[in-house]
C-alpha positions in Angstrom: 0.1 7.8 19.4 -0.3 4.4 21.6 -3.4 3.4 22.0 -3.4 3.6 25.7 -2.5 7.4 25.2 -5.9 7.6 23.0 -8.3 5.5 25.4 -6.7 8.3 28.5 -8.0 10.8 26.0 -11.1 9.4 25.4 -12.0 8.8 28.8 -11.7 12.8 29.1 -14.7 12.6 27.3 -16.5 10.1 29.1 -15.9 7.3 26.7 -14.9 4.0 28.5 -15.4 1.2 25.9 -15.9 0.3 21.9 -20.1 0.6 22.6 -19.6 4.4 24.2 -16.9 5.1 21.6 -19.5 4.1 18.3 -22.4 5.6 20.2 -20.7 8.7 19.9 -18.3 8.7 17.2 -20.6 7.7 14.3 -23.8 9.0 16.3 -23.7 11.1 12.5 -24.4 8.1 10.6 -27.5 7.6 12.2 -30.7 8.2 9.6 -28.5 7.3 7.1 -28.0 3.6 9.0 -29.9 2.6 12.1 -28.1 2.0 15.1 -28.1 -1.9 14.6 -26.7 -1.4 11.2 -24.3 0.7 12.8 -23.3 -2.4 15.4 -23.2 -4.7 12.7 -21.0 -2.4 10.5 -18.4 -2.3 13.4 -18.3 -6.5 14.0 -17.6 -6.9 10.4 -14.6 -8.2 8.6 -13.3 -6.1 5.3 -10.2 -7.0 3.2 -8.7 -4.7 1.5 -5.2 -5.7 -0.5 -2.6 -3.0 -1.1 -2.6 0.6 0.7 -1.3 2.7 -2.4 -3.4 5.0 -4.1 -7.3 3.7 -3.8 -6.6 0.7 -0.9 -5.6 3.2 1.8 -8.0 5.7 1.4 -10.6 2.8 0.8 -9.5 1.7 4.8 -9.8 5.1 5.5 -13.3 5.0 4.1 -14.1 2.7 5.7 -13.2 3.4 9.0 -14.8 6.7 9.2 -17.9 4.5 8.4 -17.4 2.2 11.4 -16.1 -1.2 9.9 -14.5 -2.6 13.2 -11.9 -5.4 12.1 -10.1 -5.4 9.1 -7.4 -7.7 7.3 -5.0 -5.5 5.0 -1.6 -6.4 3.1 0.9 -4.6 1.5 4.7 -5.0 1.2 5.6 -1.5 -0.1 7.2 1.2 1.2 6.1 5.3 0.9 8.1 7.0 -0.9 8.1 10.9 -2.8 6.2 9.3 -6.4 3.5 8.3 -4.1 2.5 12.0 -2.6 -0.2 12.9 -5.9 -2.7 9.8 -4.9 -2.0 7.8 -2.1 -3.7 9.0 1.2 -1.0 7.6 3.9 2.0 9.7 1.7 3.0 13.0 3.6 7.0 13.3 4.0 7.4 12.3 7.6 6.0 8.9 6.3 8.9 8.6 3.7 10.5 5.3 3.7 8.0 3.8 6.0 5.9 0.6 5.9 2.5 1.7 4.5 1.0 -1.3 5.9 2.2 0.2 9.4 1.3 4.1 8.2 -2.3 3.0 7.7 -2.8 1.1 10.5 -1.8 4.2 12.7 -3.5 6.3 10.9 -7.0 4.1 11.2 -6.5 3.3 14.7 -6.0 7.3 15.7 -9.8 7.6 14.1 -11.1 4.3 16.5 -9.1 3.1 18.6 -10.9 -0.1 19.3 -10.0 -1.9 15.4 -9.1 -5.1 14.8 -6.6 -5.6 12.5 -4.2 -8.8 11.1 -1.7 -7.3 8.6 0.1 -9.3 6.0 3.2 -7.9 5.7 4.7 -9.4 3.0 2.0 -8.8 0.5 -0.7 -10.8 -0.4 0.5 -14.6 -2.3 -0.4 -17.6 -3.1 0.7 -18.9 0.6 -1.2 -16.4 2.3 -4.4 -15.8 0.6 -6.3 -18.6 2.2 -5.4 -16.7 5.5 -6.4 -12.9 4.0 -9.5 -14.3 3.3 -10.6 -16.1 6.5 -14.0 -15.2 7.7 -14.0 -12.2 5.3 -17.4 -10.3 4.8 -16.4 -8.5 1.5 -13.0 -7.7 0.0 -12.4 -4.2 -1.4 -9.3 -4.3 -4.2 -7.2 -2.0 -3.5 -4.2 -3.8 -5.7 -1.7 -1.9 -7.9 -3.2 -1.6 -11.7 -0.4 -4.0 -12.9 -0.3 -6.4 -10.2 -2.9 -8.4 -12.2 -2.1 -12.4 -11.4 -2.6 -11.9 -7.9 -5.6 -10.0 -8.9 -7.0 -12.5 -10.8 -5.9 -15.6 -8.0 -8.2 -13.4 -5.8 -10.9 -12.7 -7.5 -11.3 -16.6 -8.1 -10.2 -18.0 -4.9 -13.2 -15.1 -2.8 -16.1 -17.0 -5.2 -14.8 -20.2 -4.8 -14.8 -19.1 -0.8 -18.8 -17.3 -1.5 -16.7 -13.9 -0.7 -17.9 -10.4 -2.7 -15.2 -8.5 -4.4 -15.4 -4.7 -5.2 -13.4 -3.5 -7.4 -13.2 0.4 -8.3 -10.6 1.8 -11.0 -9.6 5.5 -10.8 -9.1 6.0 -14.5 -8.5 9.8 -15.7 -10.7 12.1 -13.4 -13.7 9.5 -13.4 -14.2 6.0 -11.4 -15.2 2.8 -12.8 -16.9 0.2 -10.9 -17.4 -3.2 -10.8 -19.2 -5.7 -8.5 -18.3 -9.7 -8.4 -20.3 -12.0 -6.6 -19.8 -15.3 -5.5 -22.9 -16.7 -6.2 -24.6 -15.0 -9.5 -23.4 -12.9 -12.8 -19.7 -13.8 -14.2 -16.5 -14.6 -12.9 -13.3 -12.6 -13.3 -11.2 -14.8 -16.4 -15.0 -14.9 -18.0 -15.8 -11.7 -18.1 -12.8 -10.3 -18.8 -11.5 -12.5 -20.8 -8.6 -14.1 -19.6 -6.7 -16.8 -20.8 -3.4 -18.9 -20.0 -2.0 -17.9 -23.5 -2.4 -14.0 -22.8 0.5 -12.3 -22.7 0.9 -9.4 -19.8 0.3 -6.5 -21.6 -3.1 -8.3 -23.3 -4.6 -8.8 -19.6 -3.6 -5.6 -18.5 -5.5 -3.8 -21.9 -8.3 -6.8 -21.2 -8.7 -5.9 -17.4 -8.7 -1.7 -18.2 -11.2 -2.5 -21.0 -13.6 -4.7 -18.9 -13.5 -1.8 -16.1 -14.5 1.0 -18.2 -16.5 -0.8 -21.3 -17.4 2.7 -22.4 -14.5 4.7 -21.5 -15.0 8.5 -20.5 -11.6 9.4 -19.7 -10.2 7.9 -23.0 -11.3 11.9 -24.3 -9.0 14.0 -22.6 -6.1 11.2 -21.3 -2.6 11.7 -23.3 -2.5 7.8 -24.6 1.1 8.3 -25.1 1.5 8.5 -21.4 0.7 5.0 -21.3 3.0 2.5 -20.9 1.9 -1.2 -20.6 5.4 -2.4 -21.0 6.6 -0.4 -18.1 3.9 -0.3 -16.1 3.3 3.2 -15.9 0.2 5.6 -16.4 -1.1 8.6 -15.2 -3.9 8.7 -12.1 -5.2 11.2 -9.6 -6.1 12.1 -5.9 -9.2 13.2 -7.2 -10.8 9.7 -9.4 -8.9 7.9 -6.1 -11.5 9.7 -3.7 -14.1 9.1 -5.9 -13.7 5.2 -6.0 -13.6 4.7 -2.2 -16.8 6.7 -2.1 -18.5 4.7 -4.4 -16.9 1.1 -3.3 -18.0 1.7 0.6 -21.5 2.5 -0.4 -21.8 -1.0 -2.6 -19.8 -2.9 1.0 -22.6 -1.4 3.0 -25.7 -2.7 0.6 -23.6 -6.2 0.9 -22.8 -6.2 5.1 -26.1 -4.8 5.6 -28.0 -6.8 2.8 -29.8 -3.5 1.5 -30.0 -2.0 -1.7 -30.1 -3.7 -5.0 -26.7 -5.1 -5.7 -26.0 -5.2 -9.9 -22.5 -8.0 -10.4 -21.0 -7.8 -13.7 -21.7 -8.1 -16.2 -23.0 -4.9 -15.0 -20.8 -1.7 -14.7 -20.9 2.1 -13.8 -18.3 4.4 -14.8 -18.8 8.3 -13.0 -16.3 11.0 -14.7 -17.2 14.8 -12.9 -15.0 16.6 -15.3 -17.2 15.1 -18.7 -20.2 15.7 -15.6 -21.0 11.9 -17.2 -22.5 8.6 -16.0 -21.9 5.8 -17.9 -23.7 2.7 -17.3 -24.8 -0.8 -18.3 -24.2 -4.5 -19.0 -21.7 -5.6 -20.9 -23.4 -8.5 -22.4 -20.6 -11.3 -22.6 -18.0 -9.7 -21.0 -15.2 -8.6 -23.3 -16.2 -11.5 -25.5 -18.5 -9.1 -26.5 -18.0 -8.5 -30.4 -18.1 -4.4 -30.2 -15.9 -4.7 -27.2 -13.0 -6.9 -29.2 -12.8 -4.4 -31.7 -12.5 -1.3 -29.2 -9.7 -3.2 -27.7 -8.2 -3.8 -30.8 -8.3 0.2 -31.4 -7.0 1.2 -27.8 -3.9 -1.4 -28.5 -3.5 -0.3 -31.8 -3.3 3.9 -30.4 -1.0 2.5 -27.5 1.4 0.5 -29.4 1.6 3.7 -32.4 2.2 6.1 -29.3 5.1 4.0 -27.6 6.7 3.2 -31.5 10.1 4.7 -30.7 9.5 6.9 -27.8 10.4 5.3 -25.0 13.5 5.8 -23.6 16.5 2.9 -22.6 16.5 3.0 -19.0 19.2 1.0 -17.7 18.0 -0.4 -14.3 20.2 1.0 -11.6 22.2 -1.1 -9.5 20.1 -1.9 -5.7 23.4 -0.8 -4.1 23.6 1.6 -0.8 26.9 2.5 -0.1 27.9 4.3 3.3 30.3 7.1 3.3 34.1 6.2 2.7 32.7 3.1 1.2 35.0 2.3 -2.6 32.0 2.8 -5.4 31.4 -0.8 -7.0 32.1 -1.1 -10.8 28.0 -1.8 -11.5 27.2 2.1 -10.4 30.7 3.4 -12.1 29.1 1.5 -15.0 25.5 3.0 -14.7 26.9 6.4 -14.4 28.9 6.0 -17.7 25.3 4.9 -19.1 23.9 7.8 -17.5 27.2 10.3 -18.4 26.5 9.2 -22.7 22.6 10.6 -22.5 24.5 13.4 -23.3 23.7 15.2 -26.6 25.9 15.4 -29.3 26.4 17.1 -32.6 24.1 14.9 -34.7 24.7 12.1 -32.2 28.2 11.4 -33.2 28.4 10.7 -29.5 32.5 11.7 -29.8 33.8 10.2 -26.2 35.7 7.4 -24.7 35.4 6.1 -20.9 38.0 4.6 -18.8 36.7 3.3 -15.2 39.9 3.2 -12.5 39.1 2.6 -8.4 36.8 5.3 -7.6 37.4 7.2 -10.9 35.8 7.8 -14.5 37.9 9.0 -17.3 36.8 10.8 -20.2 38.3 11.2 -22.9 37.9 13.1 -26.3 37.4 11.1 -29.5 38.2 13.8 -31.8 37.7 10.9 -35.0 34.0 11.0 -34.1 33.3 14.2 -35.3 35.7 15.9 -37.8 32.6 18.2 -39.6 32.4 21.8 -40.5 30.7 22.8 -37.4 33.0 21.2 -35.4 35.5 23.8 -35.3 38.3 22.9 -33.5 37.0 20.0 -31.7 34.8 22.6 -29.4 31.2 21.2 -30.5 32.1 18.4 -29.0 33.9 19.8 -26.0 30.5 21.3 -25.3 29.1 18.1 -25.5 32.1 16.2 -23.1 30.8 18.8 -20.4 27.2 17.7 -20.7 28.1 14.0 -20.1 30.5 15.5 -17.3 27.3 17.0 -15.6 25.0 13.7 -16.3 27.6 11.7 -14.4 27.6 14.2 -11.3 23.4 13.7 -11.3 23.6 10.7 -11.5 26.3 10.1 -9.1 24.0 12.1 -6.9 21.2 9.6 -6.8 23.8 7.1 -4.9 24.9 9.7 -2.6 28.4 10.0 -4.1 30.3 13.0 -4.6 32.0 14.1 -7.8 35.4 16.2 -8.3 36.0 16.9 -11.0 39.8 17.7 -12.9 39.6 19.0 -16.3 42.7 18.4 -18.9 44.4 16.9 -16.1 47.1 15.9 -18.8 46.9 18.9 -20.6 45.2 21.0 -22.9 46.6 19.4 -26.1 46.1 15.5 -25.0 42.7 13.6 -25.6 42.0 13.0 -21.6 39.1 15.7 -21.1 38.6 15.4 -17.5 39.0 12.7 -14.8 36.1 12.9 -12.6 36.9 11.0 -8.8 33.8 9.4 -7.2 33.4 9.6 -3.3 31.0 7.7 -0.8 29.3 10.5 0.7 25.8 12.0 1.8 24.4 14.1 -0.4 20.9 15.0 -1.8 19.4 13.8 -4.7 19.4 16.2 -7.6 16.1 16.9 -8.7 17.4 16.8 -12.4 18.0 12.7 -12.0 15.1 11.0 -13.4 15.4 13.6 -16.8 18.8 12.5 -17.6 17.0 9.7 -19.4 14.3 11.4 -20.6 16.0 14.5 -22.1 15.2 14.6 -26.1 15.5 16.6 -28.8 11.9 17.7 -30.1 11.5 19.1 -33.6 8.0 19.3 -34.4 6.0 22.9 -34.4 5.3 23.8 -31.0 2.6 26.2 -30.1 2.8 29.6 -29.6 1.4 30.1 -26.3 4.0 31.7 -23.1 5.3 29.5 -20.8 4.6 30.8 -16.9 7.1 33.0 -15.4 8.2 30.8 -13.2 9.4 28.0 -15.8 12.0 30.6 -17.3 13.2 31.2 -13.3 13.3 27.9 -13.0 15.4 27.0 -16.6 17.6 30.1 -14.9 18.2 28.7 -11.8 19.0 25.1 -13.3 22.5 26.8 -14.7 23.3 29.2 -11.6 25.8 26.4 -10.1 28.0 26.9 -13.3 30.0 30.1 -13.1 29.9 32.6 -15.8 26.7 30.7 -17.6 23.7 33.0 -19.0 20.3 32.7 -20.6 19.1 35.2 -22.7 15.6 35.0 -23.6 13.4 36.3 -26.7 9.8 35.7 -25.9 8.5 39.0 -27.8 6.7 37.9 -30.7 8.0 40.3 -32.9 11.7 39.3 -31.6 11.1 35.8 -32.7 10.4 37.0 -36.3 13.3 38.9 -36.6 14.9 35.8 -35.0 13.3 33.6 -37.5 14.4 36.1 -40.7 18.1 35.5 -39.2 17.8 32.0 -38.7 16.2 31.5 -42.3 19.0 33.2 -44.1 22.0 31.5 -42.0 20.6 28.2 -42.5 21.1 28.7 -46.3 24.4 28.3 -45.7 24.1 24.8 -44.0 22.0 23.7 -47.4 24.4 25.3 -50.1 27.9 23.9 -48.1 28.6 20.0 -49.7 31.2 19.1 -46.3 27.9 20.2 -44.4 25.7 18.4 -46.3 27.7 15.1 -46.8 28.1 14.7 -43.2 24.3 15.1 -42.2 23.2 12.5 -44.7 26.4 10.0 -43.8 24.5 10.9 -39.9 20.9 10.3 -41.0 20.1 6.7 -40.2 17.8 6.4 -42.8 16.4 2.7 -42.3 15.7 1.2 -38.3 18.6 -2.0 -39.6 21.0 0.9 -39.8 19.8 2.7 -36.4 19.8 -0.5 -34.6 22.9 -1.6 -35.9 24.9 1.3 -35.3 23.2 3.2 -32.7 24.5 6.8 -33.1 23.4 9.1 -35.3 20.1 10.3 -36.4 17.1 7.9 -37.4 15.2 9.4 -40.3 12.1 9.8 -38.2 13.6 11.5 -35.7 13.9 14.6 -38.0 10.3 14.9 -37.7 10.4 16.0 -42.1 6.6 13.8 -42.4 6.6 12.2 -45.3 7.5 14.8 -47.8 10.5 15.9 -45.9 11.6 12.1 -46.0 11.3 11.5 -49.5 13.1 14.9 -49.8 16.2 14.4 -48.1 16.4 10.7 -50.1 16.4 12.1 -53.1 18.7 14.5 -52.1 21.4 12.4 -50.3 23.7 12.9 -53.2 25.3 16.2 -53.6 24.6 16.7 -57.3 21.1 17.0 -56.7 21.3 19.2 -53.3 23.4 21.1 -55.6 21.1 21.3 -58.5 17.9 21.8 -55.9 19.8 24.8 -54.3 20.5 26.6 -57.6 16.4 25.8 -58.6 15.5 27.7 -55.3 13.9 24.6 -53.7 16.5 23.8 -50.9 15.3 27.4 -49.5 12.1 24.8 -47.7 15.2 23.6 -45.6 15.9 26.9 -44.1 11.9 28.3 -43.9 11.4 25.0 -42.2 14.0 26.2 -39.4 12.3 29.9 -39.8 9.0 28.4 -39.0 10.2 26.3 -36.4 11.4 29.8 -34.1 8.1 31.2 -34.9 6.1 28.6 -33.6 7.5 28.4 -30.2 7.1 29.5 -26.9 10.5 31.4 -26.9 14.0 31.1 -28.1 17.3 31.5 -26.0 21.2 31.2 -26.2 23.3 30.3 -23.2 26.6 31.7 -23.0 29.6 31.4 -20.8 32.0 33.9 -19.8 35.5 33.2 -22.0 36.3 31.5 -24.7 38.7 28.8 -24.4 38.4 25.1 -24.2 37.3 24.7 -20.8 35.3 27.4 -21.0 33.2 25.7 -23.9 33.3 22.4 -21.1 31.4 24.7 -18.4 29.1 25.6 -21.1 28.7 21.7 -21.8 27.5 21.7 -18.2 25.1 24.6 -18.0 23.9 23.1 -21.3 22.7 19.9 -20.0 21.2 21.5 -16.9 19.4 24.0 -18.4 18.0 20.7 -21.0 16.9 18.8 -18.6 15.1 21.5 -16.7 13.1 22.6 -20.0 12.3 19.0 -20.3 11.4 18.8 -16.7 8.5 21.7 -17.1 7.1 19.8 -19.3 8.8 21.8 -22.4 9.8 20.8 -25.4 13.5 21.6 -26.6 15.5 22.0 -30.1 19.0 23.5 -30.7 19.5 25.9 -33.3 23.2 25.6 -33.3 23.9 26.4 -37.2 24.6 30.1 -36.6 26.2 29.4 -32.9 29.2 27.3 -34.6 29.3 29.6 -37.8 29.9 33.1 -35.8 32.7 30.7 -33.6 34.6 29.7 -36.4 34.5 33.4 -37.7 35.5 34.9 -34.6 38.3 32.2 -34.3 40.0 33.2 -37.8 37.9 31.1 -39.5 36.3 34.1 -41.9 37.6 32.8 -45.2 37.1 28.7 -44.5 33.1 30.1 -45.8 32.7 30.9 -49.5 32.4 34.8 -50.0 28.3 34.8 -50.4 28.5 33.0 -47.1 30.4 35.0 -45.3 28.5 38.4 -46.9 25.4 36.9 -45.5 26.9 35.9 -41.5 28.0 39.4 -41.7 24.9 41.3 -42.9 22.8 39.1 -40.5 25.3 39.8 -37.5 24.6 43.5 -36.5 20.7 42.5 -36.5 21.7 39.3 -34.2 24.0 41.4 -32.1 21.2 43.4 -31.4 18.5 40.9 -30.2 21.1 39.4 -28.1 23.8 42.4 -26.7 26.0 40.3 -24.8 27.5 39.1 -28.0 29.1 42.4 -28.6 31.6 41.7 -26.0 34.1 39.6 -27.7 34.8 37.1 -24.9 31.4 35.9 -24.1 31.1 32.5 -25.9 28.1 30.9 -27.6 27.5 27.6 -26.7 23.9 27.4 -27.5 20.7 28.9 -29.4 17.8 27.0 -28.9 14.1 27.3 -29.0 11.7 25.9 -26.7 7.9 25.7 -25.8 4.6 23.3 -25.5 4.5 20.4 -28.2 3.4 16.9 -28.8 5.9 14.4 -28.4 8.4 12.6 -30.5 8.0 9.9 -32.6 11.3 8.9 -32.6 14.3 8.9 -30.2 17.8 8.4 -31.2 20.0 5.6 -29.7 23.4 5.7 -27.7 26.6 3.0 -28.5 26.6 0.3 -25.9 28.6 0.8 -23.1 31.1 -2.0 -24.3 31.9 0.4 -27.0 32.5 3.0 -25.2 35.6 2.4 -23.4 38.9 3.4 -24.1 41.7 0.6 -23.9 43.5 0.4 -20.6 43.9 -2.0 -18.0 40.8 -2.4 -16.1 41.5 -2.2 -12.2 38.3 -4.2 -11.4 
């Protein structure tokens, strides 16, 4: 609304001018603040950088207090990550300035502000100017964005300007108070020196905030990420810090109230119900502090060790509809397309980019083991990188068709996917594509919601003929489990089997790094037991002479304690079983992936007694030694029964896996470069 519309309405009411209009409008303040505060409040000056998560409701705050002019910055725009925290972010707002959103928003409480906005953000050219005739500044400056941070903290004492700064950390809010003219500065009590590396003043600045940390109890570390600038914050500590820095603004307009700079601190967390406070004698030169930050670095860097995932960083391109598709976002969907889980990450495809088309191809040399039964592991694997590249295409607003074998059935040419400009929506599956993992560890027992089995079901209803069929029962599990115990003998007791898993383990980092398939030793999740285990029994003689002791039974109770202590199990299927059925399944494999991984649920493939009952059912009965095949048949009726779709013959498998709430991996496994992943042709670009 224009201001001239809000002064029509406010005459209405018999307001005429900015003395009528604070008379009235913060007439509720008044016992609280006398009415000469209450002018004084309204001819002051506050700063407040950044209008994210605590600067614009701190403006906000502030407004509703009756601060009359104001000098804000920000060069950001609101967008659908900012919804959880930031008090400007509803959807109509999406893509907006939130510089301009705030503005609005303050002026529609009092009309008669004052504001100078700095558009661009707050710099080095501009700060002289933000600061000009400032009565106290309130940061409101992303976590991360610490060297402007620190330019401002020193440039408002060398001016005789207060800074407040308040932290929402967890559910809690920490507090801090510098003043121009008494108690530390910002590099000396936090530390800060020109050799510090960025990650060091961020962990220096977070430690100086909260010197005896509340929220440190109950935050997932692992969530973390210094590196990336990431970490987790809420509405709720957000609300909290305005609150407390508008009450320390007043004591200094108003010059009431005992004001306490650092080194003194005050850290409020309602969900401990605690109030931690004090001095931090020396600032985080303080001896007790160092070796706290040494700890917190220490849990941080152990967390991240191998977790995070290799986000390629996508390519600033919008492309109107009709427009050709540049080779930089063909590229990035490749990267995105070879996410894509394969058997024991043998990663078995080849690329070819033409004009506005992606080729994939079948490298049938990539995977030639036992469970691989004519090529259709990895068939199932060539769909999932199929649907990756259509989410991913998605997130450019470009369109995929897609033609399977378009060369034929018996030719290595999979499917030629054609890329068109066009305007589509996002697919809420995106930002998982780089996320998805495998996760082996126990989970716990306790049910999922409803809704997250709807939801895993809905993921796979765009792919015809695709079902989930869910065991959740605890008793089903067992019986599951009993199943799964006595098939994965098998695995153990077959050498091909067991020559190709170890020739996949990558059982140093050198060899992960260097070859980048396959899977790194801690990414089995074994512990240290398990590791030594599957060292010494790399060689077949002495998985050979452990089976026939009884000991490599541990391998298959580990896989029957693994369906027992989850959530739920369930196998997709698809409707047919030839070769581009098993693609289709590829597709509703990687949906229904990501969208476990998306609720916040782990995922693990049991995909040992999937392949085994295919290459049966394909005339493959006597490729397994006759105790092997006994046991596939005495387990089947049993199986048969705890899933019944199997006992129509043309529903395919393509996947048994198990699922539920777990702590995350240690250990992800690595994709081939994208140089290595192209098939030889002549490049069109």
């Amino acid at each position: 609304m224009e201001p001239d519309s809000m002064f029509e309405i406010l005459k209405k009411f018999g307001i005429k001018n900015k003395e009528e209009y604070i008379s009235q409008a913060f007439a509720r303040n008044i016992g609280l603040l006398t009415m000469e505060e209450q002018k004084k409040l309204s001819r002051a000056k506050v700063a407040i950088p950044g209008m994210g998560g605590v600067g614009g409701i701190h403006l906000i705050t502030m407004v509703r207090t009756g601060i009359g002019r104001f000098h804000i910055a920000d060069f950001d725009i609101f967008d659908p990550a900012n919804i959880n925290r930031q008090f400007g972010a509803r959807v109509p707002e999406f893509g907006k300035p939130k510089i301009e959103v705030m503005k609005e928003q303050a002026l529609s409480i009092n009309p008669y502000l004052e504001f100078s906005l700095f558009k661009e953000g707050l710099n080095k050219s501009n700060i002289d100017e933000f600061l000009d005739g400032v009565d106290v500044v309130i940061d409101g400056l992303d976590f991360f964005k610490f060297d402007i941070r620190r330019l401002l903290f020193n440039k408002s004492r060398e001016k005789g300007i207060y800074v407040i700064t308040a932290a929402p950390l967890g559910f809690s809010s920490a507090l801090l108070v510098f003043a121009p003219d008494k108690g530390m500065g910002f590099d000396e009590y936090f530390d800060i020196t020109k050799e510090m590396k960025p990650e060091e003043n961020y962990l220096a600045f977070a430690m100086g905030l909260a010197p005896r940390p509340t929220h440190i109890k109950y935050m997932d570390l692992k969530k973390v990420d210094l590196d990336s600038r990431a970490g987790p914050s809420l509405n709720i500590a957000c609300q909290i810090c305005s609150g407390m820095a508008a009450t320390e603004s007043l004591k200094i307009i108003l010059k009431k109230g005992k004001i306490k700079p650092v080194p003194y601190y005050i850290q409020y967390d309602p969900y401990l119900q605690r109030l931690r406070k004090g001095r931090l004698f020396m600032g985080n030169k303080n001896p007790l502090q160092k070796i706290k930050m040494k700890i917190i670095k220490f849990l941080i860097e152990r967390n991240k060790n191998g977790t995070k995932p290799e986000i390629p960083e996508k390519p600033a391109i919008k492309l109107m509809p009709g427009d050709d598709i540049p080779e930089t976002v063909i590229d990035y969907l490749i990267k995105a397309g070879i996410q894509a889980p394969s058997g024991d990450n043998a990663q078995p495809w080849k690329f070819d980019r033409k004009k506005n088309q992606i080729d994939l191809y079948l490298n049938k040399e990539k995977d030639l083991s036992f469970f691989n039964v004519n090529q259709i592991a990895s068939l199932i694997s060539c769909g999932a990188v199929l649907e990756n590249i259509k989410i991913a295409a998605s997130s450019f607003g470009v369109k995929t068709k897609t033609e399977y074998f378009p060369t034929g059935r018996n030719n290595t040419l999979a499917a030629s996917i054609l890329l068109t400009a066009d305007v589509i929506r996002k697919d809420n599956l995106y930002d998982f594509v780089w996320k998805r993992h495998t996760n082996r560890k126990f989970y716990e027992k306790k049910m999922p919601p409803a809704f997250a089995m709807q939801e895993m079901e809905i993921s796979i209803k765009p792919i015809s003929g695709a079902q989930l069929h869910f065991i959740t029962k605890r008793e089903d599990l067992k019986r599951l489990g009993r199943i799964i115990y006595q098939v994965d003998r098998i695995r153990t007791e077959h050498r091909p089997l067991h020559e190709h898993l170890m020739k996949m383990i990558r059982f140093s980092e050198k060899d992960a790094l260097e070859k980048r398939d396959g899977l790194p030793l801690k990414n089995l999740e074994a512990g240290l037991a398990g590791e030594l285990f599957l060292r010494a029994t790399k060689p077949w003689p002495v998985m050979n002479t452990v089976n026939k002791a009884g000991i490599g039974r541990m391998v298959a109770f580990h896989s029957y304690q693994g369906i027992v202590n989850s959530s739920g199990a369930a196998l997709l299927t698809i409707d047919g079983m030839d070769d581009l059925d098993f693609v289709k399944g590829g597709l509703a494999l990687e949906r229904v992936w990501l969208a476990t991984n998306s609720l916040g649920l782990a995922f693990q493939p049991m995909t040992a007694i999937t392949l085994f009952y295919l290459r049966m059912a394909l005339g493959g009965k006597n490729d397994f030694q006759k105790r092997h095949r006994t046991v596939l048949e005495n387990v089947q009726e049993t199986y048969q029964n705890l899933f019944p779709c199997l006992k129509e013959n043309s529903t395919g498998q393509v996947m048994l896996f198990r699922f539920g709430y777990a702590d995350d991996i240690n250990c992800r496994t690595l994709r081939k470069n994208i140089c290595e992943v192209f098939e030889p042709s002549t490049d069109i670009f």
